[in-house]
SERO-4910 file (N, C-alpha, C, O; in steps of 0.05 Angstrom, whole numbers):
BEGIN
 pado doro    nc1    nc2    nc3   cac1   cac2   cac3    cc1    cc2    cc3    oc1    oc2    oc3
  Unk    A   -272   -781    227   -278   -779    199   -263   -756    186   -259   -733    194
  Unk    A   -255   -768    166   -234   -733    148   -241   -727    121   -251   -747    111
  Unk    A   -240   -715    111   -251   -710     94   -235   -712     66   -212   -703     67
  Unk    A   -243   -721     46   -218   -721     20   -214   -699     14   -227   -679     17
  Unk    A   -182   -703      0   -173   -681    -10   -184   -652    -23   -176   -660    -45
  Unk    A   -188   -640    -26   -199   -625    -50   -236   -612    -37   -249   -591    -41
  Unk    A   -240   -631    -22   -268   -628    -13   -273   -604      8   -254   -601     23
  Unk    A   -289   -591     12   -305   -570     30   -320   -589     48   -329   -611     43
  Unk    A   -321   -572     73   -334   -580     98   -359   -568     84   -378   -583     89
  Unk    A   -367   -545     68   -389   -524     66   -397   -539     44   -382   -557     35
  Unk    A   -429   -532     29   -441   -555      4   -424   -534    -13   -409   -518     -2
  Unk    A   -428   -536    -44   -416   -526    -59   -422   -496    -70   -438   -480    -61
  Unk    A   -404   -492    -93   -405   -465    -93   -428   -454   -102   -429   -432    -92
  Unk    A   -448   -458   -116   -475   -462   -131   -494   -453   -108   -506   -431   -108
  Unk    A   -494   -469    -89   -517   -466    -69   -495   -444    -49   -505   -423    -41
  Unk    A   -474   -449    -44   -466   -428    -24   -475   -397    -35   -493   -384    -23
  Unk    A   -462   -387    -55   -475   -368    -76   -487   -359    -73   -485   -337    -64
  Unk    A   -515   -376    -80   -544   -379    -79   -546   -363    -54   -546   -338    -52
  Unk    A   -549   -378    -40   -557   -370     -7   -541   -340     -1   -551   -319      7
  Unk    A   -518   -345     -6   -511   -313     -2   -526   -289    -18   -537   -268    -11
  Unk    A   -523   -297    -35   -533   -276    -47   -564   -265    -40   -568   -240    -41
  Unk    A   -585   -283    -35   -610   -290    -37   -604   -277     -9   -614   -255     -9
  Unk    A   -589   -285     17   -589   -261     44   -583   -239     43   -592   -224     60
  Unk    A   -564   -228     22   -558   -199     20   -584   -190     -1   -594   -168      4
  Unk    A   -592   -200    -16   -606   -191    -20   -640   -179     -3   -660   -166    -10
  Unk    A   -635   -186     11   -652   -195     37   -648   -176     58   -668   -165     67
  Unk    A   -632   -171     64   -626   -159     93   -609   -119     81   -609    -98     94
  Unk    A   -598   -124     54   -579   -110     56   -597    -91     25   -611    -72     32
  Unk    A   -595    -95      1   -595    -88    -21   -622    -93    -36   -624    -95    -60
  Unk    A   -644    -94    -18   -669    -99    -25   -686    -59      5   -702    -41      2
  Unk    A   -671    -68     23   -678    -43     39   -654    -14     33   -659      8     45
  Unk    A   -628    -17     13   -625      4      4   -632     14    -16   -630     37    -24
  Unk    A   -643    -14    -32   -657      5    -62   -675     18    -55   -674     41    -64
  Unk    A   -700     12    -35   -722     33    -27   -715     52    -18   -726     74    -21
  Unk    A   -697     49     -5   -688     83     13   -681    101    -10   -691    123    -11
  Unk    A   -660     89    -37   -653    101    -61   -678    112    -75   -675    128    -94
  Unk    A   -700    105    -67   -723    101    -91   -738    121    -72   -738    143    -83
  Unk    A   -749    123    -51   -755    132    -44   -768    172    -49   -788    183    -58
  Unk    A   -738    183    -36   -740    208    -39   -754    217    -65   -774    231    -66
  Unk    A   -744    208    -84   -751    215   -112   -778    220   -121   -784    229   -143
  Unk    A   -798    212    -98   -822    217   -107   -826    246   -102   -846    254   -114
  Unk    A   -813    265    -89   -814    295    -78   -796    307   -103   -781    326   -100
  Unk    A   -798    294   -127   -778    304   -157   -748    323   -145   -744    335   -123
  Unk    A   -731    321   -167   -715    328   -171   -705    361   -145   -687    365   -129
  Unk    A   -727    376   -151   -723    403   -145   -731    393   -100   -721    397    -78
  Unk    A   -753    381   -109   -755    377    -75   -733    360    -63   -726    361    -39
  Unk    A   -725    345    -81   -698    328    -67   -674    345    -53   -664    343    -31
  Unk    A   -668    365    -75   -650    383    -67   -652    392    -46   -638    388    -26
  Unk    A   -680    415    -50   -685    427    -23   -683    420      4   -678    435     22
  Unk    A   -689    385      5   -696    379     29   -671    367     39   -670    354     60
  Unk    A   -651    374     22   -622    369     31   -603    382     36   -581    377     44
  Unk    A   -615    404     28   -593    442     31   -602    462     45   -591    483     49
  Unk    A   -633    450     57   -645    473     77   -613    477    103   -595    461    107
  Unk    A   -617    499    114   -597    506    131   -589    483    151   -569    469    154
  Unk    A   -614    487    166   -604    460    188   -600    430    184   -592    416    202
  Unk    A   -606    421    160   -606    396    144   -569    400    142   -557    380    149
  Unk    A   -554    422    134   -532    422    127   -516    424    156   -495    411    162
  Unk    A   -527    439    169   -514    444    202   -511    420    212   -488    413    219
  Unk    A   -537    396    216   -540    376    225   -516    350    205   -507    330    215
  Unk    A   -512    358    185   -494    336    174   -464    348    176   -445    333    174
  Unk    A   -460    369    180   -436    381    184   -427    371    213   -406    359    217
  Unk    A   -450    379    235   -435    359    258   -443    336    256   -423    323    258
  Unk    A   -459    323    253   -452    292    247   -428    281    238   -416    265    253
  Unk    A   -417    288    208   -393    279    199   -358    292    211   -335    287    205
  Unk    A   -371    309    227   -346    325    232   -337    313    258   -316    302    264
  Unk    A   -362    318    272   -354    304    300   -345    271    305   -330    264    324
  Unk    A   -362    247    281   -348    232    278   -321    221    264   -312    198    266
  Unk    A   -311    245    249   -293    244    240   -270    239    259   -254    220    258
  Unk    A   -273    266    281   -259    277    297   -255    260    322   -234    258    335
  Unk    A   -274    250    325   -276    231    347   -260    206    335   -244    195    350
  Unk    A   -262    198    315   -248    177    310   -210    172    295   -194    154    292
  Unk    A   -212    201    290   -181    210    286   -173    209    316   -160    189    322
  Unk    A   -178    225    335   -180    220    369   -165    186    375   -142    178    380
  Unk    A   -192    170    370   -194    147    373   -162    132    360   -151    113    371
  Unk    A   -153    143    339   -132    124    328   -105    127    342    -91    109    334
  Unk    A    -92    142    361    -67    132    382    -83    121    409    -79     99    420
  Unk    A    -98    138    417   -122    130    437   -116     90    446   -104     77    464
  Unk    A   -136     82    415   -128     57    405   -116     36    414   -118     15    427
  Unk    A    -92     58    393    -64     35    394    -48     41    421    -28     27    424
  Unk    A    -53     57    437    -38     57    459    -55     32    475    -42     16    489
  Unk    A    -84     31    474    -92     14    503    -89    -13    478    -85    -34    491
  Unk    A    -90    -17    456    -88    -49    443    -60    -55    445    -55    -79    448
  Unk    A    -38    -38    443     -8    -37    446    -11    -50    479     -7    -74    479
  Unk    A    -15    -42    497    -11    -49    538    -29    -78    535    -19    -98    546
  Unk    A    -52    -81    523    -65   -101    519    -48   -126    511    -46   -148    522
  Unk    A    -38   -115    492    -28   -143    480      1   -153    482      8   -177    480
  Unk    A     18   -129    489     49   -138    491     50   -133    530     70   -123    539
  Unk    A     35   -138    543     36   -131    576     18   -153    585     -2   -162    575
  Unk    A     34   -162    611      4   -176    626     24   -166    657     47   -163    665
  Unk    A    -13   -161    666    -14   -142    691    -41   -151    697    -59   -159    682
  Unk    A    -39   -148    731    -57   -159    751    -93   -136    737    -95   -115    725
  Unk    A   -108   -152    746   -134   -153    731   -144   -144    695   -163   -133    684
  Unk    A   -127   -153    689   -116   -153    661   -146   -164    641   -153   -152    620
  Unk    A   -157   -186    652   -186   -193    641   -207   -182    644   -227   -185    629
  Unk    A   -205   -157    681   -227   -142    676   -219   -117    663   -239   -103    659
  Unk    A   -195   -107    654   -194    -87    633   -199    -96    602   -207    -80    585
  Unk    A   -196   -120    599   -203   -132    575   -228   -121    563   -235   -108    543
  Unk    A   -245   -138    597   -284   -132    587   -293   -108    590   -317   -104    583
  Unk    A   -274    -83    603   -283    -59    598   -283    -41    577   -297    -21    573
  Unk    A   -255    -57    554   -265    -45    528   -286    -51    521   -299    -31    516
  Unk    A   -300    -73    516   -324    -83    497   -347    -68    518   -370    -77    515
  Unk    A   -345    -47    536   -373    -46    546   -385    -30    534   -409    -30    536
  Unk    A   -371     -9    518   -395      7    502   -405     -8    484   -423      1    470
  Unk    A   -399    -25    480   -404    -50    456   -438    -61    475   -461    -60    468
  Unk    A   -427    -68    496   -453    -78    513   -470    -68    522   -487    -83    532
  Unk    A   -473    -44    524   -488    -28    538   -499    -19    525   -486     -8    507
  Unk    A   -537    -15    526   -550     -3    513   -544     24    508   -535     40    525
  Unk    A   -550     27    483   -539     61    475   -551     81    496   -537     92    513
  Unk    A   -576     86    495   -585    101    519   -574    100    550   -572    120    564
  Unk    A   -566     73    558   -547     77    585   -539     81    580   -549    103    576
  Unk    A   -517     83    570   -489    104    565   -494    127    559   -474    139    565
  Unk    A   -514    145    546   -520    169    542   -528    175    565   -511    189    576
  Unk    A   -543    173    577   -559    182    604   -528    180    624   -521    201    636
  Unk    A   -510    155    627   -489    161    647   -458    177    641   -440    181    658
  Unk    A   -457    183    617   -443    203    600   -455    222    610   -440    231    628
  Unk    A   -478    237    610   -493    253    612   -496    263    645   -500    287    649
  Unk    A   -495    249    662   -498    245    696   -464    251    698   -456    263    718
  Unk    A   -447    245    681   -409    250    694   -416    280    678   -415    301    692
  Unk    A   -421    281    655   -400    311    641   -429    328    645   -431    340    623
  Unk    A   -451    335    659   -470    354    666   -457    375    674   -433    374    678
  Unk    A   -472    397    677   -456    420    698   -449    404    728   -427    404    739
  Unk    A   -473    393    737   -465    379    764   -455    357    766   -458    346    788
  Unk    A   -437    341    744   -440    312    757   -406    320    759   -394    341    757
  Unk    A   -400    293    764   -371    294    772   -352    304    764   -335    316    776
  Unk    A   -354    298    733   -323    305    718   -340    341    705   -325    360    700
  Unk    A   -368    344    702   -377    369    693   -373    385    710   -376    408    700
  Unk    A   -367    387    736   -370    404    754   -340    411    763   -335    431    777
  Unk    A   -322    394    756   -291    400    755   -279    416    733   -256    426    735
  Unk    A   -292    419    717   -288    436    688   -306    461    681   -302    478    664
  Unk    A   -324    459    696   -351    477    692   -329    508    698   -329    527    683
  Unk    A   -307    504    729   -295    531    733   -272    536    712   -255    553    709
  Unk    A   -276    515    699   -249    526    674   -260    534    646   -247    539    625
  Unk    A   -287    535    651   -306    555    627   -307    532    604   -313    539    581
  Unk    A   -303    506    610   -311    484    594   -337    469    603   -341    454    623
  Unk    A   -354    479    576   -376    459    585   -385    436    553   -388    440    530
  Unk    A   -387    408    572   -384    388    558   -418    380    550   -427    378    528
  Unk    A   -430    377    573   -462    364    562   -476    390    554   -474    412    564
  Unk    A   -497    376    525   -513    397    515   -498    420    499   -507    442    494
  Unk    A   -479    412    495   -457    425    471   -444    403    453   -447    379    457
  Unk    A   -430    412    437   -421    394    416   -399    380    421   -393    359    410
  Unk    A   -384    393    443   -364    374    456   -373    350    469   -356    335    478
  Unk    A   -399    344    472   -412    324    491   -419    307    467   -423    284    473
  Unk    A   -421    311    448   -424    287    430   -400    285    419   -397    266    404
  Unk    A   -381    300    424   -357    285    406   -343    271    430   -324    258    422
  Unk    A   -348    271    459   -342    253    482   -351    222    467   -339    202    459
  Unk    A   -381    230    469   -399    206    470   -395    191    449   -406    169    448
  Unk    A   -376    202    423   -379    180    395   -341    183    412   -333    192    390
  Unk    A   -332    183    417   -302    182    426   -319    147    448   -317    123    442
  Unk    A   -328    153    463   -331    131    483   -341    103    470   -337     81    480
  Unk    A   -354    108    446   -375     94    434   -352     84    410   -361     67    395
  Unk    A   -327     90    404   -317     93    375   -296     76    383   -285     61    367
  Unk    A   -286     78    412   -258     68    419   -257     35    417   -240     26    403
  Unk    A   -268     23    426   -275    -11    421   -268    -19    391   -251    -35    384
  Unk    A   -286     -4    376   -275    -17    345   -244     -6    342   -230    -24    334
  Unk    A   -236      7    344   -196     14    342   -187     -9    351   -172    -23    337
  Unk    A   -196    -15    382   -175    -34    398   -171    -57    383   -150    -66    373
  Unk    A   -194    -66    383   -207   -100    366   -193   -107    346   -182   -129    341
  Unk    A   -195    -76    326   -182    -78    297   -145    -93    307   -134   -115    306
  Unk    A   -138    -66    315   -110    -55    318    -96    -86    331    -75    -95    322
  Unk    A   -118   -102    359   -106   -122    369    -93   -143    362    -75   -152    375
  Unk    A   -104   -158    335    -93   -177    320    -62   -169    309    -40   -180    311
  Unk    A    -69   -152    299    -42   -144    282    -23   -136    300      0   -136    293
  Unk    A    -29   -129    327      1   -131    338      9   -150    346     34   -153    348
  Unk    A    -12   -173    352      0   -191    362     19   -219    337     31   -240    342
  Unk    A     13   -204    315     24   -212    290     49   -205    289     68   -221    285
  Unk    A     53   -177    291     82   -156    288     96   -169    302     92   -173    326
  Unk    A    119   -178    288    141   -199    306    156   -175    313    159   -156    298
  Unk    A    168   -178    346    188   -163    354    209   -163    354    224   -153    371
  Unk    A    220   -182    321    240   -180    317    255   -162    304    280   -160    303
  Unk    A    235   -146    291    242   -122    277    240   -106    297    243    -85    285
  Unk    A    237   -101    319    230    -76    336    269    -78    350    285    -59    349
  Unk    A    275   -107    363    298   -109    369    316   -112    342    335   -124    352
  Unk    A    320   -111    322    334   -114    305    333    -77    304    355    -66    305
  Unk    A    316    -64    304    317    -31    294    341    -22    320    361     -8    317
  Unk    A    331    -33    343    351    -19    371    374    -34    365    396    -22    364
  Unk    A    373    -64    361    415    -64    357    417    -52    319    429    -65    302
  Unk    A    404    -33    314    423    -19    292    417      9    304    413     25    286
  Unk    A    416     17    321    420     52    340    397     56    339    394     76    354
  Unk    A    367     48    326    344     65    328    339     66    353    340     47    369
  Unk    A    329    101    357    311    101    375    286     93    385    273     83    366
  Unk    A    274     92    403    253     86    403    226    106    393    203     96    394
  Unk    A    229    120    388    212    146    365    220    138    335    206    141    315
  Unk    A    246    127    334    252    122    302    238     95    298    229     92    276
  Unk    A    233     73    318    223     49    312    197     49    308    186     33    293
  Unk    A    179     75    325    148     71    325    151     87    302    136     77    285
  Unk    A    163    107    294    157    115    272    156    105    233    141    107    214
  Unk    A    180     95    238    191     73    215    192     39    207    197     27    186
  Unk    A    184     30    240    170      8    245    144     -6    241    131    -21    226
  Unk    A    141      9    271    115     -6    277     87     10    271     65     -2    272
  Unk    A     90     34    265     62     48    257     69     43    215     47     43    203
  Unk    A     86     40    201     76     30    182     74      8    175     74      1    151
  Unk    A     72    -15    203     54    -44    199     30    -38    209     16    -58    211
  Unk    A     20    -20    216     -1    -20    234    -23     -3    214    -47     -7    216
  Unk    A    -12     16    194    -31     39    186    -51     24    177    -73     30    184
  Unk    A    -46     -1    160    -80    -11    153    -95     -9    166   -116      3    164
  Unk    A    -86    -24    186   -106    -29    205   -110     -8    221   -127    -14    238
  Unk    A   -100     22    225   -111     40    235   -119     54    227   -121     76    237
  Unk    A   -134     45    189   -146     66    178   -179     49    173   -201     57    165
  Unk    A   -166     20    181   -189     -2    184   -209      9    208   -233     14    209
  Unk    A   -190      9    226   -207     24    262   -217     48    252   -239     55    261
  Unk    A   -206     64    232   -215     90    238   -242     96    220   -256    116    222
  Unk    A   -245     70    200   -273     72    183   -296     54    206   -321     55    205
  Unk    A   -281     42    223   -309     35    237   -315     55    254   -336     69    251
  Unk    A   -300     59    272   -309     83    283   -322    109    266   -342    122    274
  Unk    A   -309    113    243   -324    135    236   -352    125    219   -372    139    214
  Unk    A   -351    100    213   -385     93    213   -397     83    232   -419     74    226
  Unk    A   -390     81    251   -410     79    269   -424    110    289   -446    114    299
  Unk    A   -401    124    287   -396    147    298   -425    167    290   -441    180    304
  Unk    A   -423    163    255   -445    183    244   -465    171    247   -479    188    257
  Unk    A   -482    144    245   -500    136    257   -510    130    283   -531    120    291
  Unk    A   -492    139    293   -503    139    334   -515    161    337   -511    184    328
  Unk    A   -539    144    360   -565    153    360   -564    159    406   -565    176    423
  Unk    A   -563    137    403   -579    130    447   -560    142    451   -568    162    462
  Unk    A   -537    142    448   -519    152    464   -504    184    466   -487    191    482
  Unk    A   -517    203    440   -509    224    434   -533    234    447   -525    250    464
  Unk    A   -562    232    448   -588    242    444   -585    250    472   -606    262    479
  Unk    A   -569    249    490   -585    259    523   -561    272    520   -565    293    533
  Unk    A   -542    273    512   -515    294    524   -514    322    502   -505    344    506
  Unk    A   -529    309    472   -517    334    453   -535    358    458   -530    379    445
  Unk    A   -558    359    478   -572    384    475   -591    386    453   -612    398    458
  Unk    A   -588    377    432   -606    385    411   -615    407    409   -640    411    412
  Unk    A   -602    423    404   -605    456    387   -606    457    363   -585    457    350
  Unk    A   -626    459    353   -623    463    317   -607    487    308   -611    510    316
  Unk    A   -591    481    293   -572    497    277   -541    488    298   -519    486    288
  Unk    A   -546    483    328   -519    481    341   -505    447    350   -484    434    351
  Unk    A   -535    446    356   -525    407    375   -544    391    371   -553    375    388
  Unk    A   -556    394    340   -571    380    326   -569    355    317   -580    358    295
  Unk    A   -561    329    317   -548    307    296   -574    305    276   -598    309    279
  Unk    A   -551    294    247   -573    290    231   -594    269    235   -618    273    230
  Unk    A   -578    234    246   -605    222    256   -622    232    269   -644    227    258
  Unk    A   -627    249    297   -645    263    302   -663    280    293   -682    290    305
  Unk    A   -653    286    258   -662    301    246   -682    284    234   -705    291    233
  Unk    A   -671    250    220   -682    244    209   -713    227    222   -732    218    209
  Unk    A   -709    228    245   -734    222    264   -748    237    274   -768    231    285
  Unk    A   -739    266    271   -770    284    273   -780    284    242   -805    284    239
  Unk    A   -766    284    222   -773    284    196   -802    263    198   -826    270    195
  Unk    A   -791    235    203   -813    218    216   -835    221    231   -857    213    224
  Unk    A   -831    232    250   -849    243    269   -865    258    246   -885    246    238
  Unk    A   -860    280    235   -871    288    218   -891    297    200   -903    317    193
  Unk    A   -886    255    191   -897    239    164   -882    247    143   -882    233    123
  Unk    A   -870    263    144   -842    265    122   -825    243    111   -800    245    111
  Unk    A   -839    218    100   -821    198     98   -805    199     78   -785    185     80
  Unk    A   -811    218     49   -789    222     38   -764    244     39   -742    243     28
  Unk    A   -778    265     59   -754    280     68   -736    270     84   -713    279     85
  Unk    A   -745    249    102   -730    230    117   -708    213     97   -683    216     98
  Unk    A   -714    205     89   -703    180     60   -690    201     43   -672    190     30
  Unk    A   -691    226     38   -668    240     28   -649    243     37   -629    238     25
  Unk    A   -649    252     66   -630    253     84   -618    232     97   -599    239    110
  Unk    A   -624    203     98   -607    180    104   -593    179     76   -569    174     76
  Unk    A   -606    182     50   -596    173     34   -566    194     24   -549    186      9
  Unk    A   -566    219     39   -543    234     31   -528    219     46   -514    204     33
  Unk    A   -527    218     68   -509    201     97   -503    177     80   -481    175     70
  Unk    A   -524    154     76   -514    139     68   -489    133     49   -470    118     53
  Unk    A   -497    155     16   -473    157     -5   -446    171     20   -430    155     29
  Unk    A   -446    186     24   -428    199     37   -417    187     60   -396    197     68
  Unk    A   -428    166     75   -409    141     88   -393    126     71   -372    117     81
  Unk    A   -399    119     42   -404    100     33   -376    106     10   -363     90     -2
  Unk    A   -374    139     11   -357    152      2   -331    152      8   -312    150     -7
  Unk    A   -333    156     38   -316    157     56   -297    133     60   -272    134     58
  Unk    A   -313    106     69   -300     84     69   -288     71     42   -265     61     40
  Unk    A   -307     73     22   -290     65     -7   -261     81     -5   -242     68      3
  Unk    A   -258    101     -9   -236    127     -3   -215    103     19   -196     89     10
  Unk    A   -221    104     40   -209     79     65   -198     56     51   -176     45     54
  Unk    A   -214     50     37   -206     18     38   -188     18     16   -166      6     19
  Unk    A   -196     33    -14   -182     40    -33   -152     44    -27   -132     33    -36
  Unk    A   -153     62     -9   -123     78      9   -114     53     21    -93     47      8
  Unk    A   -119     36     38   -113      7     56   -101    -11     27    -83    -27     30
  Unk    A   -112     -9      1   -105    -33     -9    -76    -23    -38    -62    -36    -53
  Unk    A    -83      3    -31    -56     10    -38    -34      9    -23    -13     -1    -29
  Unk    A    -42     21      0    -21     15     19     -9    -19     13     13    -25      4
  Unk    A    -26    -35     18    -14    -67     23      3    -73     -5     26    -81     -5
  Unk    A    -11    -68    -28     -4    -69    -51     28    -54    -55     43    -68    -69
  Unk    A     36    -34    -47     69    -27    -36     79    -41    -17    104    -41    -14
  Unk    A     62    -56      3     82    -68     23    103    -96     12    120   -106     27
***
C-alpha cells in the first residue's frame, strides 16, 4: 500500500500540535514554571541571599567550571576516538563501539563507586600518582575525571555522523594542492566539524553540571572545596528547605539555559556563513 502524493504517514497537523504541545506541556513547562514560582515565596531579599551565601557560590563555581572544563577536555578527546571509529576498521572494533555508550549504561553510582576504587589513594591508577603528589579522589580533580568519563559519549555520538558525511574528497583534493596534513585538519576538516563540536560540547556541558551518582563517591564533599551544587541542592531538601532548594536549581537552571542558547546561537551563525 503507498500512500498519495502530498499525504503524511502521521494524522495531521492540528492533532500532531495538539499532542505535542499538551506533552511538553506535561513533562517539561508545567514542572519548570513551579520550580520558577517556587523560590519566590522566601521574597525578593531571601531569594538573593539563598543564592550568594558563600558556599552556594563555591558549590556553583565548581559545578560550572568543572563541567565546563571537562567538556572543553572532551572536544579533541572526542573527535580523535569518533575520527578511528569511523574512518578505521580494526579487529574488535564492535566491542570498542559498546564501550563508548557504557557510561551511558551504567548506573551513575557504579561508575562513581568504580572511578572511585581506580583513582583512591589505594586503587590502581591512585596509587601510581599518589608518589607524584597527585591526588585524584575526594578532590576536585576527581570530579572533573568523573564528568570527563561521564561527558565523553555525547562528543563521540554527536561528532560520528558528521564525519561520516565529510567527503574525503576535500581532504585528498587539499594534499594534491601541497596541504599538509596540520593545514587540512586545520582549514578542512575541523571547520566542517565545529558545529558539531560545539553541539558535543553543550551536551556534555549539560549533562556535566547536573551529574549527581557518579561525582558523589569520588568528589569528597567538602563544603567550600568538593562541594557540587546538586549535592547542595539535596541537603537543602534534606533540610525541608524546599524553596532554598528551588532557588538554587533555578540559578543552574537559567544559567544552563544561558549557556546553551549562547551554543546554539554561535552553531547557527556559524552554518549561516557556511
Amino acid at each position: 500500500m503507498t500512500l498519495r502524493p502530498g499525504r503524511s504517514a502521521l494524522p495531521g497537523f492540528p492533532l500532531t500540535l495538539g499532542i505535542t504541545v499538551v506533552w511538553l506541556s506535561v513533562i517539561v513547562l508545567l514542572p519548570l514554571t513551579l520550580l520558577a514560582l517556587r523560590p519566590w515565596t522566601l521574597g525578593l531579599a531571601g531569594v538573593w541571599h539563598s543564592v550568594t551565601e558563600p558556599r552556594v557560590l563555591a558549590a556553583l563555581r565548581l559545578s560550572f567550571g568543572t563541567a565546563a572544563l571537562a567538556a572543553a577536555v572532551n572536544m579533541p578527546l572526542g573527535l580523535l576516538v569518533a575520527w578511528v571509529m569511523v574512518r578505521y576498521r580494526f579487529p574488535l572494533r564492535n566491542l570498542a563501539d559498546s564501550l563508548i555508550d557504557m557510561p551511558l549504561a551504567l548506573p551513575t553510582a557504579v561508575a562513581g563507586i568504580a572511578l572511585t576504587a581506580l583513582f583512591a589513594p589505594r586503587g590502581w591508577i591512585g596509587a601510581l600518582l599518589l608518589p607524584l603528589g597527585i591526588r585524584v579522589a575526594y578532590t576536585p580533580l576527581g570530579i572533573f575525571v568523573a564528568l570527563v568519563f561521564v561527558g565523553l559519549p555525547f562528543m563521540v555520538r554527536t561528532l560520528e555522523p558528521v564525519i561520516m558525511e565529510l567527503p574525503k574528497e576535500a581532504e585528498e583534493a587539499a594534499a594534491t594542492l601541497g596541504a599538509s596534513r596540520r593545514q587540512t585538519l586545520m582549514r578542512v576538516v575541523l571547520p566542517a566539524l565545529t558545529p558539531a563540536l560545539l553541539a558535543g560540547f553543550g551536551a556534555a556541558f549539560g549533562r556535566g553540571i547536573g551529574e549527581y551518582g557518579s561525582v558523589i563517591f569520588i568528589a569528597g564533599n567538602m563544603p567550600m572545596v568538593s562541594e557540587i551544587a546538586p549535592l547542595l541542592i539535596l541537603i537543602r531538601l534534606e533540610q525541608l528547605d524546599y524553596a532554598g532548594a528551588a532557588a538554587l536549581a533555578l540559578v543552574m537552571l537559567l544559567a544552563s539555559f544561558a549557556v546553551l542558547l549562547m551554543l546554539n546561537l554561535l552553531r547557527a551563525r556559524m552554518r549561516s556563513r557556511a
